[in-house]
C-alpha atoms as one frame of an Amber mdcrd trajectory, in Angstrom:
protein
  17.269  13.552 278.751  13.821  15.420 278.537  14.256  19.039 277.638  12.988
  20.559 280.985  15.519  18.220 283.119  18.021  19.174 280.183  16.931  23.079
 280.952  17.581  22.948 284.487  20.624  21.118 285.015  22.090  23.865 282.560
  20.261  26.412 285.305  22.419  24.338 287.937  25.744  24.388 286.348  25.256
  28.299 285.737  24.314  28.891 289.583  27.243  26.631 290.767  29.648  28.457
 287.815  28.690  31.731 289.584  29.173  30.648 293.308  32.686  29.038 292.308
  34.170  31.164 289.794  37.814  32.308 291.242  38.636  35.355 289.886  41.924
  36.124 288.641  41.870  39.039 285.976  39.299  41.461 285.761  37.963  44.092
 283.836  37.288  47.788 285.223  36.085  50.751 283.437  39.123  53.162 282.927
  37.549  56.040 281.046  33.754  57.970 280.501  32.731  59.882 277.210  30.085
  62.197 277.110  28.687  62.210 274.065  27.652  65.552 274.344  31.206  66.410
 273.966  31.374  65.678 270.273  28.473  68.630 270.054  30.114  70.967 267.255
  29.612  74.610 267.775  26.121  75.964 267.192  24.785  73.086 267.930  22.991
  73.951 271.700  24.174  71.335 274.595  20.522  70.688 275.020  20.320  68.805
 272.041  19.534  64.692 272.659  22.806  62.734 271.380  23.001  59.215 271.920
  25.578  56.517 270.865  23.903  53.316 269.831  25.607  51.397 267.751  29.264
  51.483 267.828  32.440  50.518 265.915  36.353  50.143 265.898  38.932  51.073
 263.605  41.303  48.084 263.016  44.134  49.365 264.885  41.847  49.801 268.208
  42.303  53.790 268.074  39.390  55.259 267.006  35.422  54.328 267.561  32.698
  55.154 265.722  29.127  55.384 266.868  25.678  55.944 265.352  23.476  58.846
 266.746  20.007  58.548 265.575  18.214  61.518 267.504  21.198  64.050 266.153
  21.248  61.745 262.641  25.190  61.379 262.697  28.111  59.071 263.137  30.192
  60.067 266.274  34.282  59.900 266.390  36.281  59.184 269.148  40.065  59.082
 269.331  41.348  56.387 272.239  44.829  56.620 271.239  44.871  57.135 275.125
  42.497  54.938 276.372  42.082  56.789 279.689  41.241  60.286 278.360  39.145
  59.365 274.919  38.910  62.861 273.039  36.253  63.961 270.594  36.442  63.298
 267.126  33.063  64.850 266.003  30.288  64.132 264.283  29.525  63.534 260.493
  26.087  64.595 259.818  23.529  62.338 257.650  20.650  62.904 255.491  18.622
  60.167 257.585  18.639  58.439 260.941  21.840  55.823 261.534  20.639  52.441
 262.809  24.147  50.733 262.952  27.363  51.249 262.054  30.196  48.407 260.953
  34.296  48.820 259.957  36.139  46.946 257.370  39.843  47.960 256.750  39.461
  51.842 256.101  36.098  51.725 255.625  33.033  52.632 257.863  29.440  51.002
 256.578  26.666  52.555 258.265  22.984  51.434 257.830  20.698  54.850 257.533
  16.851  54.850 257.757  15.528  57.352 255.745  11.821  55.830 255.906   8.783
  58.002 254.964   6.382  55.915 257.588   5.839  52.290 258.474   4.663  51.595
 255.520   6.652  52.983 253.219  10.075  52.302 254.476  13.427  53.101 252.913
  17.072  53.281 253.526  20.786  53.044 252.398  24.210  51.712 253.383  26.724
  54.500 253.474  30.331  53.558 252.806  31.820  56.502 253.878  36.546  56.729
 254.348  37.530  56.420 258.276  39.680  59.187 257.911  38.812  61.040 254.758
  35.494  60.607 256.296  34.199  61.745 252.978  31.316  59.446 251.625  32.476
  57.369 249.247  29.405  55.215 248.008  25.571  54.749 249.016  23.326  51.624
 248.150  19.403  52.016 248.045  18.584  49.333 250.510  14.367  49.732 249.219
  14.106  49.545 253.221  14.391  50.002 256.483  18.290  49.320 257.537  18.821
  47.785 261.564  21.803  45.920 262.057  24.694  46.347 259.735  27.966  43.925
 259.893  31.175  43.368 258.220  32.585  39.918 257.578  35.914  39.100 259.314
  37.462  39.039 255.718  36.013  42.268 254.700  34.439  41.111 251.385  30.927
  41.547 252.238  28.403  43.408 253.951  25.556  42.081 255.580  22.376  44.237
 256.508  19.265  43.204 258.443  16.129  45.159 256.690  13.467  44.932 259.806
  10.579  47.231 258.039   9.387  47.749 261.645   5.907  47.506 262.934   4.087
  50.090 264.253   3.337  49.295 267.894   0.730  51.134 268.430  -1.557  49.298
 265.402  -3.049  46.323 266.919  -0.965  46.326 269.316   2.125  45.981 267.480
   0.550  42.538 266.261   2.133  40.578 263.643   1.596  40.752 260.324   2.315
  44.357 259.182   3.338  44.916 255.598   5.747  45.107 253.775   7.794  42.471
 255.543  11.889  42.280 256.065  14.690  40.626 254.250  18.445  40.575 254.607
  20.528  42.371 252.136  24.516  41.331 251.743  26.468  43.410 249.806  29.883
  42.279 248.049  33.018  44.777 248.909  35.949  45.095 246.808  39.003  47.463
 247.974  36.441  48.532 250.404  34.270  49.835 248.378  30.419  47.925 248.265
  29.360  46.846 244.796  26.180  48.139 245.371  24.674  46.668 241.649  25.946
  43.121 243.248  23.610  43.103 246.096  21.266  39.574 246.904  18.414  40.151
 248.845  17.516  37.155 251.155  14.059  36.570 251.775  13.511  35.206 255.001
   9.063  34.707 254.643   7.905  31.314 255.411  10.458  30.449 258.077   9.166
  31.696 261.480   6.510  29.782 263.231   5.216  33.462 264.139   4.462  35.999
 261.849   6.101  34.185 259.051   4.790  36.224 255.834   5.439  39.258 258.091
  10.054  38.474 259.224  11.689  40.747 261.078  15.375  40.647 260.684  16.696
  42.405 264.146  20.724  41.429 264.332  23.217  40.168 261.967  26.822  38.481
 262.371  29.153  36.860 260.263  31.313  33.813 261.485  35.037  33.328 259.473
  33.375  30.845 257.241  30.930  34.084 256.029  28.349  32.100 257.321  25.521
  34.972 258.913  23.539  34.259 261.761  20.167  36.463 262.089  17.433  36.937
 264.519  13.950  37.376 263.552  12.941  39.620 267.197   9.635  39.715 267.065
   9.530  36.183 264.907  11.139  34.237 267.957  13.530  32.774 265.138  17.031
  32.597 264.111  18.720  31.742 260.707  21.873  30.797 259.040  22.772  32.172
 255.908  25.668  31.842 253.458  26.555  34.782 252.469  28.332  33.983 249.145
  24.979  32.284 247.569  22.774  34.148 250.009  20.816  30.422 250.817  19.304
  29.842 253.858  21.054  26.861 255.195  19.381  26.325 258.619  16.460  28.116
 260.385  14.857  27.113 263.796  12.782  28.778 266.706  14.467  30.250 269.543
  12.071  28.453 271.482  10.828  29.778 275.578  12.200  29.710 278.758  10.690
  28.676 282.051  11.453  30.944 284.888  11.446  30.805 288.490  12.419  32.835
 290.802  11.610  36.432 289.294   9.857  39.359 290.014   6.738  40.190 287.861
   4.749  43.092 288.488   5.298  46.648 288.601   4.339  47.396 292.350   7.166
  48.718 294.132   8.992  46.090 295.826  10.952  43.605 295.204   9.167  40.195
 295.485  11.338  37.348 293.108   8.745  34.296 293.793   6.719  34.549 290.373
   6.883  32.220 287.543   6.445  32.637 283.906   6.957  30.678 280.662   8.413
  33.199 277.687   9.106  33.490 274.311  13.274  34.236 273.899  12.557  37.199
 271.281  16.807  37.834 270.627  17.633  40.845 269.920  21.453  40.830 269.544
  23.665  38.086 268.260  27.439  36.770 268.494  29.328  34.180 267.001  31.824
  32.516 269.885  33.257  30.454 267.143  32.077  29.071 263.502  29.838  26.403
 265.067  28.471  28.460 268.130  26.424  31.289 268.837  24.740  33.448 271.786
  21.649  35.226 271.580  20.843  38.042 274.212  16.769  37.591 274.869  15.660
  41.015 275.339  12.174  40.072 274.323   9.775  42.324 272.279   5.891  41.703
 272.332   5.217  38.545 274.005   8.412  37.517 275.448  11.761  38.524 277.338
  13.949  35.704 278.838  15.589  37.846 280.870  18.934  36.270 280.348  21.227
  34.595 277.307  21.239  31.308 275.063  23.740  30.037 273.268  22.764  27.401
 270.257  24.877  25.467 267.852  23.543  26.282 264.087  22.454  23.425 263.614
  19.773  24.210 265.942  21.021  22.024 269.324  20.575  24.379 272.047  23.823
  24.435 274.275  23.104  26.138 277.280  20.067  28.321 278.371  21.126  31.118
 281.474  17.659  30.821 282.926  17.087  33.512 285.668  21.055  32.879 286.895
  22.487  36.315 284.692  19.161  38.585 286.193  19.997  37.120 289.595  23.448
  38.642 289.474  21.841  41.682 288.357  19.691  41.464 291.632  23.034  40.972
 294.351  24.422  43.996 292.692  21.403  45.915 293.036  21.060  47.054 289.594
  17.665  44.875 289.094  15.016  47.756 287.584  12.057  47.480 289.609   9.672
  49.180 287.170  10.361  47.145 284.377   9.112  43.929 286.122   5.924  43.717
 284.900   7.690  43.919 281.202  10.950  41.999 280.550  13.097  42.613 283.791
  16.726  43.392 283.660  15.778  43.016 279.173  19.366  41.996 277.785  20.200
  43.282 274.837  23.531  43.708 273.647  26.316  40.423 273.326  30.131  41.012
 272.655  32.342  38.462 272.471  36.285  38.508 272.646  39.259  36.673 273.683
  41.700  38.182 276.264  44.740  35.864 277.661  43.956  32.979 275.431  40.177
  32.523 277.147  37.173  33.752 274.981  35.009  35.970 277.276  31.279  36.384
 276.390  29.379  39.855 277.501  25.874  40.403 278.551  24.712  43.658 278.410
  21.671  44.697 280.163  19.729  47.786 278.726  17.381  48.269 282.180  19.722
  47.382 284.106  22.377  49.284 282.992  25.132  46.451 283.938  27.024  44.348
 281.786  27.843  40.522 282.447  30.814  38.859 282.075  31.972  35.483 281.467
  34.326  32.714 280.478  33.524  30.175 277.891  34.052  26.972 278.788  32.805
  25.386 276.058  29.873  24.384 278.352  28.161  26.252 281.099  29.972  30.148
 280.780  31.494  30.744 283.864  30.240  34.086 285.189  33.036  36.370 286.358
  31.559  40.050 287.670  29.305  42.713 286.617  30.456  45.601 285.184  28.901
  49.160 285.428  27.623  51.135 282.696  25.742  54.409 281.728  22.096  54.342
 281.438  21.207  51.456 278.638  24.084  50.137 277.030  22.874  49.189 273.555
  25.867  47.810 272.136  29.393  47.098 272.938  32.862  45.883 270.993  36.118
  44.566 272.095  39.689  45.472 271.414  41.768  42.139 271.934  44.829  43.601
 270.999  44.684  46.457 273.629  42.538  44.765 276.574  39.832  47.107 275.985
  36.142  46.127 275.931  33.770  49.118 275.183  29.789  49.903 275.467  27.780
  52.425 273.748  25.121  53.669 276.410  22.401  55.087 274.543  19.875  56.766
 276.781  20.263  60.491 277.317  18.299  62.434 279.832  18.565  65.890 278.888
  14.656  66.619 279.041  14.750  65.468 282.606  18.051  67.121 283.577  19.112
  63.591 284.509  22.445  61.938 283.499  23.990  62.048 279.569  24.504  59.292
 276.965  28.323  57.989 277.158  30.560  55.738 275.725  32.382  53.878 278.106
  35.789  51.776 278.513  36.937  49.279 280.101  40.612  47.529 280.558  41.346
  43.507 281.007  44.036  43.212 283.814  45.475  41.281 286.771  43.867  43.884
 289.097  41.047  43.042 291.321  37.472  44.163 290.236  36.421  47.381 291.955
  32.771  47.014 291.350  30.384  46.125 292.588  31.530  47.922 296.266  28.364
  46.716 297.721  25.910  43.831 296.987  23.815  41.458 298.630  23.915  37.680
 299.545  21.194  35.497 298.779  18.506  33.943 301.365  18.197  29.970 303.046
  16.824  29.289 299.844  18.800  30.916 297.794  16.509  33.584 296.709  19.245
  36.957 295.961  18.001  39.870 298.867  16.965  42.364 297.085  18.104  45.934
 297.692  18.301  49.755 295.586  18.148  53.569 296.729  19.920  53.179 300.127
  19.375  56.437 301.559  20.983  56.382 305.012  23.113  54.452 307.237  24.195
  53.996 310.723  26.095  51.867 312.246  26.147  49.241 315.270  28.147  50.674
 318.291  30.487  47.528 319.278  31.281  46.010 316.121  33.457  47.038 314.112
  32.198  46.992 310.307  28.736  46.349 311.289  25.931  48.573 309.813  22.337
  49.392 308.589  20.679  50.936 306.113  17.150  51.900 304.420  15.808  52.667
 301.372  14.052  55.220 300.190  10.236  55.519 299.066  11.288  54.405 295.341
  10.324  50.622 297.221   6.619  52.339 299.331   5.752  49.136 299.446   8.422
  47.605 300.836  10.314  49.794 303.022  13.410  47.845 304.736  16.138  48.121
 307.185  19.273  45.583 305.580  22.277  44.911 307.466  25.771  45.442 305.924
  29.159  43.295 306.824  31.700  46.376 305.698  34.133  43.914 306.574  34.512
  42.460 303.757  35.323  43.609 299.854  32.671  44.347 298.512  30.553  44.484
 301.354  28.014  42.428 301.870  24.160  42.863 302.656  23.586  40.024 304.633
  19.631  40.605 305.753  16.578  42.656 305.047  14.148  43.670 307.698  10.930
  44.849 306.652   9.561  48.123 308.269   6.295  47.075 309.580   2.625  48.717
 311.155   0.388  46.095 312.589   2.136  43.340 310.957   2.325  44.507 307.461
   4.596  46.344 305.364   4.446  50.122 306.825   3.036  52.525 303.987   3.274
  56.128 303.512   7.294  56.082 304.525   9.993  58.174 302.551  13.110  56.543
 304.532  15.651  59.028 304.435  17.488  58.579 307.954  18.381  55.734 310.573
  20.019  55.392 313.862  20.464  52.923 316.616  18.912  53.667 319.278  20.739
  51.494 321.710  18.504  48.671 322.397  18.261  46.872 319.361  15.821  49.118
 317.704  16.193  51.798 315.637  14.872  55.504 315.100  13.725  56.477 311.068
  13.275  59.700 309.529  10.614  59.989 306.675  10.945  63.003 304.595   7.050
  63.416 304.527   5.082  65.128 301.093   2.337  66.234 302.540   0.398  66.911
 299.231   1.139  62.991 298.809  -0.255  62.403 302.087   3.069  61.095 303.541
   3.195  62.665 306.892   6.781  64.308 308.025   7.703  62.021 310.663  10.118
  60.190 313.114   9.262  56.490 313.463  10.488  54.019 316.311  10.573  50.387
 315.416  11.514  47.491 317.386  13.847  44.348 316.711  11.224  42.995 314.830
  10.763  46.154 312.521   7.633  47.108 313.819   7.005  50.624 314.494   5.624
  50.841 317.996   6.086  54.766 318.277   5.002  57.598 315.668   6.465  61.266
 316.448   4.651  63.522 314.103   6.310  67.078 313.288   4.501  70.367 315.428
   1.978  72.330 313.456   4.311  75.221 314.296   7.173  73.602 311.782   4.803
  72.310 309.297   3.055  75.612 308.901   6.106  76.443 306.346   6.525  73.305
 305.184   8.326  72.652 301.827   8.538  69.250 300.218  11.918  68.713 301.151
  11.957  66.880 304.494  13.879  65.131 306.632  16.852  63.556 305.030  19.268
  61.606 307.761  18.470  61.033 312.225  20.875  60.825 314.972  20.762  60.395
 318.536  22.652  62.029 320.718  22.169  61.228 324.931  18.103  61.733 324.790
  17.731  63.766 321.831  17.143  62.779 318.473  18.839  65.349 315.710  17.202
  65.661 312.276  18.579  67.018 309.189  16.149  69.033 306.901  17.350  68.742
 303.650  16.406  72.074 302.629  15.236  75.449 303.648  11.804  75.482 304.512
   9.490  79.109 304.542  10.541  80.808 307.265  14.278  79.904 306.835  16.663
  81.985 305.497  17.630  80.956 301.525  21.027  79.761 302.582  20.199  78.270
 305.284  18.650  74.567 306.664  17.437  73.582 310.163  18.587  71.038 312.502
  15.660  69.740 314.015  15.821  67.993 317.988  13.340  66.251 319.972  13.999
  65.373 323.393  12.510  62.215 324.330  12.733  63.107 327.822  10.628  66.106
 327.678   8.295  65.605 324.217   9.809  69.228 323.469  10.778  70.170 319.585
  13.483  72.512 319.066  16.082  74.081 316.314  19.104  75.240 315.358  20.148
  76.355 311.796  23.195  75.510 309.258  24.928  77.725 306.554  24.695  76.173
 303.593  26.951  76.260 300.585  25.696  78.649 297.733  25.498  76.668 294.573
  26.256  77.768 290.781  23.478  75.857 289.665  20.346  73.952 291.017  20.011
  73.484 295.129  22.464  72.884 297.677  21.094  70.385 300.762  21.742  68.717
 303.383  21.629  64.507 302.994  23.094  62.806 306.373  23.537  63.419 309.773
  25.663  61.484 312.063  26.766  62.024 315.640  30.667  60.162 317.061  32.525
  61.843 319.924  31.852  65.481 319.985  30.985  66.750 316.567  28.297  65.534
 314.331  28.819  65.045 311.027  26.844  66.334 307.814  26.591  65.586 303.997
  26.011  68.591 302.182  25.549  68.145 298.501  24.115  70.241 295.347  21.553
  68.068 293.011  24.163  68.148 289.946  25.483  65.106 287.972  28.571  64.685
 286.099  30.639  67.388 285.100  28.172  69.889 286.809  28.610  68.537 290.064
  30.286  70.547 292.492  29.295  70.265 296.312  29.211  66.654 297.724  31.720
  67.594 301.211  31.318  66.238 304.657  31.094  68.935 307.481  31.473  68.936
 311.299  29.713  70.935 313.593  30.682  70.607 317.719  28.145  69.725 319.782
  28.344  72.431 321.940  26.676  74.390 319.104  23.723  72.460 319.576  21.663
  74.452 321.840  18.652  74.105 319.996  15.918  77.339 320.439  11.834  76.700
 320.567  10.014  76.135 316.991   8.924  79.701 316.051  12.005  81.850 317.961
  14.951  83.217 316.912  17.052  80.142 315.873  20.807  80.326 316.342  23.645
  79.856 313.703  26.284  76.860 313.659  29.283  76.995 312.586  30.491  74.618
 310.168  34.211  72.335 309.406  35.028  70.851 306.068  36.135  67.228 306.984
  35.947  65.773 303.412  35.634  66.282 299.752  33.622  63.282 298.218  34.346
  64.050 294.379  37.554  62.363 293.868  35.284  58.866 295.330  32.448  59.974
 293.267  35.056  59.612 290.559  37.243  57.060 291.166  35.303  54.482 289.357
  35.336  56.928 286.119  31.956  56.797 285.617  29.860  60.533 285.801  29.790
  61.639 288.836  26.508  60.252 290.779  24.031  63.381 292.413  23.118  61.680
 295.519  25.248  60.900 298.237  23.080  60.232 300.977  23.866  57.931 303.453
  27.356  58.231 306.090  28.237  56.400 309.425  31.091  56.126 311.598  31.749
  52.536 312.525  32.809  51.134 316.570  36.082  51.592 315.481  35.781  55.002
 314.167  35.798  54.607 310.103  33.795  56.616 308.419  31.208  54.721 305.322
  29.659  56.335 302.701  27.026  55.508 300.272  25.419  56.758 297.296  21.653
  56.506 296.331  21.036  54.633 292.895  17.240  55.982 292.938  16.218  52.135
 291.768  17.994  52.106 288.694  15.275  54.664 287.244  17.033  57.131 285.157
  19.880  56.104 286.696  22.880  54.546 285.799  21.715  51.875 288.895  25.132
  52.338 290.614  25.827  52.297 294.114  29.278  53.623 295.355  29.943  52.301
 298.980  33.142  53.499 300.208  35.223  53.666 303.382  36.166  57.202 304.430
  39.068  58.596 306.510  38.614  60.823 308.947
């Protein structure tokens, strides 16, 4: 068979695996670490931590992880799987690139490298519970992956000797070139004056005086498998002799079907041809391996390979694992000019007799999971993860699978760097809770940062949402079947002006309006020169009435808009997210324009008074006679303390002229949204944004995944009792 039919009757048997698989275990995530948690004292909670690289001890109970920005190993105890505890840190004289256990023994890989060129580095041997050090080999390098063999007699190290990205471009050659080191262990202690270095020059059809040894793994037959990254190349090596018994290109990929520039929408129609570039590597068993292709400089698969070592390539993932990645919403717009969803990290295991292989995506901060068959994997779900899981490891014995999520946002006041875990069970998989279905041609809708819902007014289950102005250019109403578990996106509308997709829209609100249309609130910037507005559009999406805000409101104007739109008999309500100039400081106005009259008018809400950052309002929804109201503060994680659902009567709303004394609501707690923030035991997600109350009078919540950027790309979609 030619090798492009070969190529995409492998893409075929992945897409049909995905659309068949029956599910009948599962994995969820069961417990969150926050690596800032194994901070010792005087060390200030601002400081960047960041698990990379992580590790096991043999009886499953404790993990180890490298930290490069706070140049440590991190310790955590699972003994109780659901509430991992700290273990500390041990601080190193040099940045940890990877980290590896045999028996008692931890092996970490630590760059202590002067510059590009002149790299250098050693493998630290140090006791897993003495955790004193207990041997160090000069590696005459720069150390990236480290790994033990399944017999614990020897210790392999990739040596990369990185390029510098910014000289020509990161352009291959750039001396001095990488190698593979393997290191003998006896009573687990490395015989450091026994080391072989491998040279691995002349193999790559790219950059071959110039290799670049990424990721290393043994197999049980101490046979190592490498990736060259940036050499598009993989090798076999025996680890006794240290000779090269089989090298071969990772070859390219021809996809279809994805989205390839940076331009704020989604649009999966382009085409490319690209260079695998692996990054991480697994054995599935002594003959087979699986490659994730994050890609590097000139390449980026998007998805996963696995090859026999002899160099037969068994099965290519095409764009099938990034489409999945797409339904769940976790695809990461601004990286699709680049390398897309960029898998990194591969784990393999066997749970219940099956070996599962997992996918984990750095950008879009999701990990794939899937049955071997011996063929064509059989995907089974997508699991969520913190920001950019780097690496992961599996506990067999104890039905745990765990990630090491490296990026930390402290700078930005965004989300932390966690370790996360995750238990293999008979229970259904609770996430996603929300994804999308896939087009006439098969295309997966895509969808990120819903911002507000509403819901259709005879059927049950039925509802609607936007996104936000993280998508300008494409802003969209999509229609939800809550019906069914997870619910389903089943189409996307476009928002359009003349035709064309509307610009200059920050969708924060929606709302029926009765006749098949719908009423939008944009939260308007007007240094941005979007205009604080209320749109009108018509079945067809088209906006075919503009009411602009009154000079009298926008004379104290604040950036924060409007953030959620009801209609109530022939007023529309609008919830201002937060106080504007001439409002009090704890409290927000409740816009109304009556579309009888053209007249603008106000009330105002108390607000909450946070401990820390801003409390707002996010949703406004009117059912019988109250309206309800998300009011939430802008924390994250263990910070977060106000995400609640009020009720104000309608009576109350006897809005006053723009400019006059406004009066004061009063305000009922209905519902405390932190324990569903939390359920999934992830950190706790800032915005909740979007509520609706269905025909048959459930409530629906959803959170805001700001487009996967600097976000963990999770959407929580939940029913709520009222």
């Amino acid at each position: 068979m030619p090798v492009g039919r070969f190529k995409k009757t492998l893409l075929l048997l992945s897409v049909a695996a995905s659309a068949t698989a029956v599910q009948a275990d599962s994995f969820n995530r069961i417990a969150s670490f926050g690596a800032i948690h194994n901070l010792p004292e005087g060390i200030e909670l601002s400081q960047e931590t960041s698990p990379e690289i992580i590790a096991a001890s043999e009886d499953g109970n404790t993990l180890v992880y490298s930290d490069s920005p706070l140049e440590a190993l991190g310790f955590v105890d699972i003994t109780n799987a659901e509430k991992p505890l700290a273990g500390g840190i041990v601080k190193l004289d040099g940045e940890p690139t990877s980290v590896a256990i045999g028996a008692a023994t931890v092996f970490a890989g630590v760059n202590t490298s002067e510059s590009y060129t002149k790299p250098s580095g050693y493998l630290l041997a140090l006791g897993l519970q003495t955790r004193a050090e207990l041997a160090r080999c000069d590696l005459a390098g720069q150390p990236d992956s480290v790994a033990v063999s399944k017999d614990g007699r020897y210790v392999a190290v990739a040596i990369e000797n990185e390029r510098d990205e910014d000289l020509n471009d990161g352009e291959l050659p750039q001396f001095p070139a990488g190698w593979v080191t393997i290191v003998p262990v006896k009573n687990g202690q490395p015989q450091c004056d026994q080391s072989m270095k491998v040279d691995m020059t002349g193999l790559a059809e790219i950059g071959a005086i110039d290799p670049e040894p990424e990721f290393v793994d043994f197999n049980s037959r101490n046979e190592i498998v490498v990736t060259l990254q940036e050499n598009n190349h993989l090798a076999i090596i025996d680890a006794a002799s240290g000779k090269i018994l089989n090298h071969f290109s990772a070859g390219s990929v021809e996809l279809e079907g994805i989205d390839v520039k940076k331009d704020k929408k989604l649009d999966f129609s382009g085409k490319q041809t690209r260079l695998r570039e692996p990054d991480s590597v697994k054995w599935i068993d002594d003959n087979r391996f699986v490659i994730a292709n994050e890609g590097d400089m000139n390449g980026g698969a998007r998805g996963f390979t696995i090859f026999h070592k002899d160099g037969r390539m068994l099965f290519e993932s095409g764009t099938s694992f990034e489409q999945e990645v797409i339904l769940a919403g976790h695809y990461p717009e601004k990286r699709s000019g680049k390398k897309g969803s960029e898998p990194e990290g591969v784990v393999v295991g066997e749970f219940d007799g099956q070996t599962y292989i997992f996918i984990l995506s750095e950008r879009g901060s999701v990990i794939g999971v899937y049955r071997d068959t011996g063929g064509a994997p059989e995907f089974i779900q997508l699991l969520p993860s913190g920001m950019a899981p780097e690496s992961g490891l599996v506990i067999p014995q104890r039905n745990l699978l765990v990630s090491a999520n490296e990026k930390d946002l402290i700078e930005d006041k965004g989300p932390r760097a966690h370790v996360m875990l995750y238990q293999f069970s008979g229970a259904p998989a609770a996430y996603p809770q929300i994804m999308s279905t896939r087009t006439s041609n098969g295309t997966p809708i895509g969808w990120g940062a819903l911002s507000g819902l509403t819901a259709d007014p005879t059927k049950p289950g039925m509802l609607y949402a936007v996104n936000d102005s993280f998508y300008a250019n494409q802003p969209t109403i999509f229609s939800i079947d809550a019906n069914q578990t997870p619910a389903k996106i089943t189409s996307a509308m476009p928002v359009l002006r003349e035709g064309k997709a509307a610009k200059k829209l920050d969708l924060e609100g929606i709302a029926i309006d009765g006749n098949g249309g719908f009423w939008l609130a944009s939260e308007g910037k007007t240094s941005k020169d979007i205009p604080h507005a209320i749109y009108h559009v018509d079945r067809q999406g088209e906006i075919d009435r503009t009411i602009d805000f009154p000079k009298a409101l926008l004379a104290h104007e604040r950036k924060f808009g409007a953030e959620g739109i009801t209609l109530i008999d022939d007023t529309l309500w609008v919830a201002i997210q937060r106080p504007w100039k001439d409002d009090p400081a704890d409290q927000v106005k409740l816009l109304a324009y009556n579309l009888k009259t053209n007249s603008w008018g106000a009330v105002r809400y108390p607000l909450e008074q946070p401990k820390s950052g801003w409390v707002g309002l996010s949703e406004i929804v009117s059912h019988g006679d109250q309206v309800y109201i998300i009011e939430r503060d802008n924390q994250l994680g263990e910070s977060a303390v106000v995400k609640r659902l009020y009720r104000v009567s309608k009576d109350q709303l006897q809005p006053a002229a723009i400019g006059s004394s406004l009066p004061l609501v009063n305000k009922t707690l209905v519902h405390d949204f932190l324990p569903d923030l939390k359920s999934l035991h992830g950190y706790v997600q800032d915005k909740i944004e979007g509520f609706t109350i269905d025909a048959a009078g459930s409530g629906f919540a959803v959170t805001d995944n700001d487009g996967v950027d600097d976000s963990s790309g999770e959407t929580l979609f939940f029913k709520v009792d009222l």
